[in-house]
C-alpha positions, 0 to 999 in steps of 0.5 A: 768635030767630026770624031766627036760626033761619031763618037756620040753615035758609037755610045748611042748604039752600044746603050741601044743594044743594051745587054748585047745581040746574044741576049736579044736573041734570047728575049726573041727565042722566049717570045718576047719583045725587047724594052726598046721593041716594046717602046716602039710598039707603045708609041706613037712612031717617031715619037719617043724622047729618051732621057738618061740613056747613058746611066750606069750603076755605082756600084762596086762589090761582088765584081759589079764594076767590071759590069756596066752597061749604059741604061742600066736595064731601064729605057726611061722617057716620053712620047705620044700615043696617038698624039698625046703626052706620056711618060713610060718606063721599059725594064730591059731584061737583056741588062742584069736580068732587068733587076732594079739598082739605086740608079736604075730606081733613079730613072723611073723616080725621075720619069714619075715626078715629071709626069705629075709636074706636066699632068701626064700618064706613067706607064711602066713595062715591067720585065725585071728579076727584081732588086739587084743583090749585089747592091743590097739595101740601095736596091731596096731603098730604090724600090721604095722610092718608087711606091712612095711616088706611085701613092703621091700620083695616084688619083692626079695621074692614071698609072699603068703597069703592063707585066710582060716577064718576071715581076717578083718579091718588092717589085709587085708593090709598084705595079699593085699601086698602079691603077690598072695591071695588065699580063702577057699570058705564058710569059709574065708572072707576078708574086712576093715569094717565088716556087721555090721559097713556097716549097721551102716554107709551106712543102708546096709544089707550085709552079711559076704559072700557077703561082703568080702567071696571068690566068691566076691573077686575072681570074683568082686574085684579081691582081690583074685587070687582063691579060693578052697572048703575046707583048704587040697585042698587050701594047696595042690594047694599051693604046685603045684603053689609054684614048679613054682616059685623061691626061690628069685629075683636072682635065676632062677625058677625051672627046672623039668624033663620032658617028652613031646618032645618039637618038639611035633606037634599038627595038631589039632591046625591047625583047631582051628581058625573057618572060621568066623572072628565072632565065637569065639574058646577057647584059652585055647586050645592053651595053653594046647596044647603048655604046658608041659604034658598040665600042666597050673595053672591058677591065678585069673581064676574067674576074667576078664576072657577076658584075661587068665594069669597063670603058665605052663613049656616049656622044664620043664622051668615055663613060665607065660602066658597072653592070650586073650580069645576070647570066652569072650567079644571077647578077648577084653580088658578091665579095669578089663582084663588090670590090672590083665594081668598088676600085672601078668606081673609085677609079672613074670618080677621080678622073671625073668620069661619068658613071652609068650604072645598069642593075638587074640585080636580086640581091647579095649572094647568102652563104657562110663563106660570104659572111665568113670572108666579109661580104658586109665589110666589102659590100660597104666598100662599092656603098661608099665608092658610089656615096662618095662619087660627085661625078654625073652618075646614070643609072637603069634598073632593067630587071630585079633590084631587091634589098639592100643591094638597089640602094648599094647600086647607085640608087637615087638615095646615095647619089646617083642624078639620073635613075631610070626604069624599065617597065619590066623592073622590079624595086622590092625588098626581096621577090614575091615569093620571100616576102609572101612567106614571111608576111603570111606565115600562118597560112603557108599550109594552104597553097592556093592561099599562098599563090594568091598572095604571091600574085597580089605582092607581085602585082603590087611591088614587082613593078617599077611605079611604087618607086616612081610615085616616091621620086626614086625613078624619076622615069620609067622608059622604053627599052628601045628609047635606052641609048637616046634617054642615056645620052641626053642624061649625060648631056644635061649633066655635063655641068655637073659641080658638087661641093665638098667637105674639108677632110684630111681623107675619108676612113673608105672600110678597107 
């Protein structure tokens, strides 16, 4: 029995030591923590149950059978993060440079399916060469495995994917599939066709970095929702994002103890808005102001910083936020601000999040680039994430909110329970100054004339009270009341429950 046993722990320790001490030593050298030091990092202590650990590849060709290691370049599993289920994957890049095989494709499959069987979170830490060439199409086949099931669990289980090492050619499809992609900054990049196959094709010169690292995925394409200095940071900021989440689709998020008394008051709130309709002010204030213990994680904070989205609690409950931020294009909206508030919204809305939703906004960005890229097609698409939406749905006017884009902000017409309005917002079709040019054409050579006009069309609609007298704000609050109304809003709308119609699924203008 005795040798049987030791034995046991002789296989264990080989798998755990993955592609060897030479190779760890190199992942070290780089930065970069190993797929087991990652794990350890992620969950709870103590907490990781490891299946498949002695996995090797079939494969035969090319020399691969003189080339196996336990595991497979995967460490699959479950464990805790502060005490609450989760299934993970971590690619080993010690083990064949991490690359995906049928076997290790296999491991993960079998990791997502049971996450969706027991209603829990994937998150997968990818640091993989990509498909393994020596097994050619199996590899393949393997990778399309695993996208066919991120599509089968997204919106039924929040999917995570943290980057932290190469991500190239079919092996970016998974992550991009995934509900939320963070990066390791100088050491992670993602791209279908890799510097080299670039110069090949298109005689440009790029390197890795700039062609898929962290800096152009966070703030260029918006591939990735954020990006950390070093692996520890990256994992333990999963940690805080993922005690904001639920488990699954038909649970509620977690509800923390608090300690920040919601009828709080913020008189400083009342000066916020500057005098001038033309000076910016940063709506982050806002936003921690009207947070638990100003608690706010932001998502893809790089990108489009004209609209704010991310996570923070009221009454310890997890609300999404979507903000305009009017100290960048004016809070204008945008193609690029249009899709990232659109995914967030959507996002929120399948895992029963409630949405508060703060607007300061004068309008759509004008330009030929904008109509040229499809500002309309991707304005459509925010309007239908917030129209589709039957979570309880909060929303603040503080400032500007003019044209199409206050209906497209989660106005009381498409949706929203509860729209408040602070005495400084305006509710028009466009500014004072527009309008009178337009409705008083004729006599724009006299300029007295015209300011007395722009005067009496501020003085009648630059205000939030013709929209409260038509029911479309159904209160005009106190700055300072903001968190206590907020607070209370969200409380009354706990018992939210909308009925829908049958459909296969919605045609969302993609």
């Amino acid at each position: 029995m005795r040798a049987v046993l030791d034995q046991l722990e002789s296989r264990r320790a080989e798998a755990r030591l993955g592609g060897g001490q030479k190779r760890i030593a190199g992942q070290h050298a780089k930065g970069k923590l190993t797929a087991r030091e990652r794990l350890d990092v992620l969950l709870d202590e103590g907490s990781f149950e490891e299946y498949d650990m002695y996995v090797t590849h079939r494969a035969t060709e090319f020399g691969m059978a003189e080339q196996k290691v336990a595991g497979d370049g995967v460490v699959t599993g479950w464990g805790t993060i502060n005490g609450r289920l989760v299934y993970v994957f971590s690619q080993d890049f010690t083990v064949l440079g991490g690359s995906l095989s049928e076997t290790h494709a296999q491991k993960i499959c079998k990791i997502m399916d049971m996450a969706v069987r027991n209603g829990a979170p994937v998150i997968g830490l990818n640091d993989s060469g990509g498909a393994r060439i020596q097994e050619g199409v199996s590899s393949l086949a393997g990778y399309a495995d695993v996208f066919k099931r991120n599509v089968g669990a997204s919106g039924v289980i929040p999917q995570i994917s943290v980057i932290m090492g190469p991500c190239a050619g079919g092996a970016v499809y998974s992550p991009a599939m995934t509900d939320f992609i963070f990066m390791v900054r100088d050491s992670s990049y993602m791209f279908v066709t890799g510097p080299d196959v670039v110069k090949t094709v298109t005689n440009e010169i790029v390197t890795a970095e700039e062609l898929g690292g962290a800096r152009t995925h966070t703030q260029k394409s918006s591939v990735a929702d954020g990006a950390f200095d070093n692996d520890v940071e990256a994992l333990e900021q999963i940690r805080t994002l993922f005690d904001f989440l639920p488990l699954n689709n038909r649970e509620k998020p977690p509800v923390r103890p608090f300690h920040d008394d919601p009828s709080r008051l913020e008189m400083r709130l009342d000066t916020l808005i500057p005098d001038s309709a033309a000076r910016p002010y940063d709506m982050k204030e806002l936003i921690l102001a009207i947070a638990d213990e100003s608690d706010f994680f932001e998502i893809q904070a790089a990108f489009a910083k004209n609209i704010i989205t991310g996570f923070m609690r009221i009454e310890g409950q997890t609300v999404g936020v979507v903000a305009n931020q009017p100290i960048v294009l004016a809070g204008c909206l945008d193609i690029d601000s249009a899709r990232k508030a659109a995914r967030f919204v959507r996002f929120c809305d399948a895992f029963s999040i409630p949405i508060m939703t703060l607007v300061d906004v004068p309008g759509f960005l004008p330009g030929t680039s904008q109509e040229f890229g499809g500002v309309i097609k991707h304005g459509a698409k925010l309007l239908f994430a917030y129209s589709q939406a039957t979570v309880p749905m909060v929303t603040l006017i503080t400032r500007k909110a003019y044209g199409g884009a206050y209906d497209v902000m989660a106005s009381k017409h498409i949706g929203a329970d509860v729209n408040y309005a602070w005495p400084t917002a305006e509710i028009a079709v466009m500014g004072a100054k527009g309008a009178t040019e337009i409705l008083y054409r004729s006599e724009l050579g006299d300029k007295e004339k015209i300011a007395q006009r722009t005067r009496d069309y501020e003085e009648r609609f630059a205000n939030p009270f013709v929209a409260a007298e038509r029911g479309f704000i159904d209160e005009v609050i106190m700055p300072h009341s903001s968190r206590k109304r907020i607070a209370r809003a969200f409380a009354a709308l706990r018992g939210k429950s909308v009925d829908t119609r049958w459909k296969k699924h919605d045609t969302i203008p993609l």
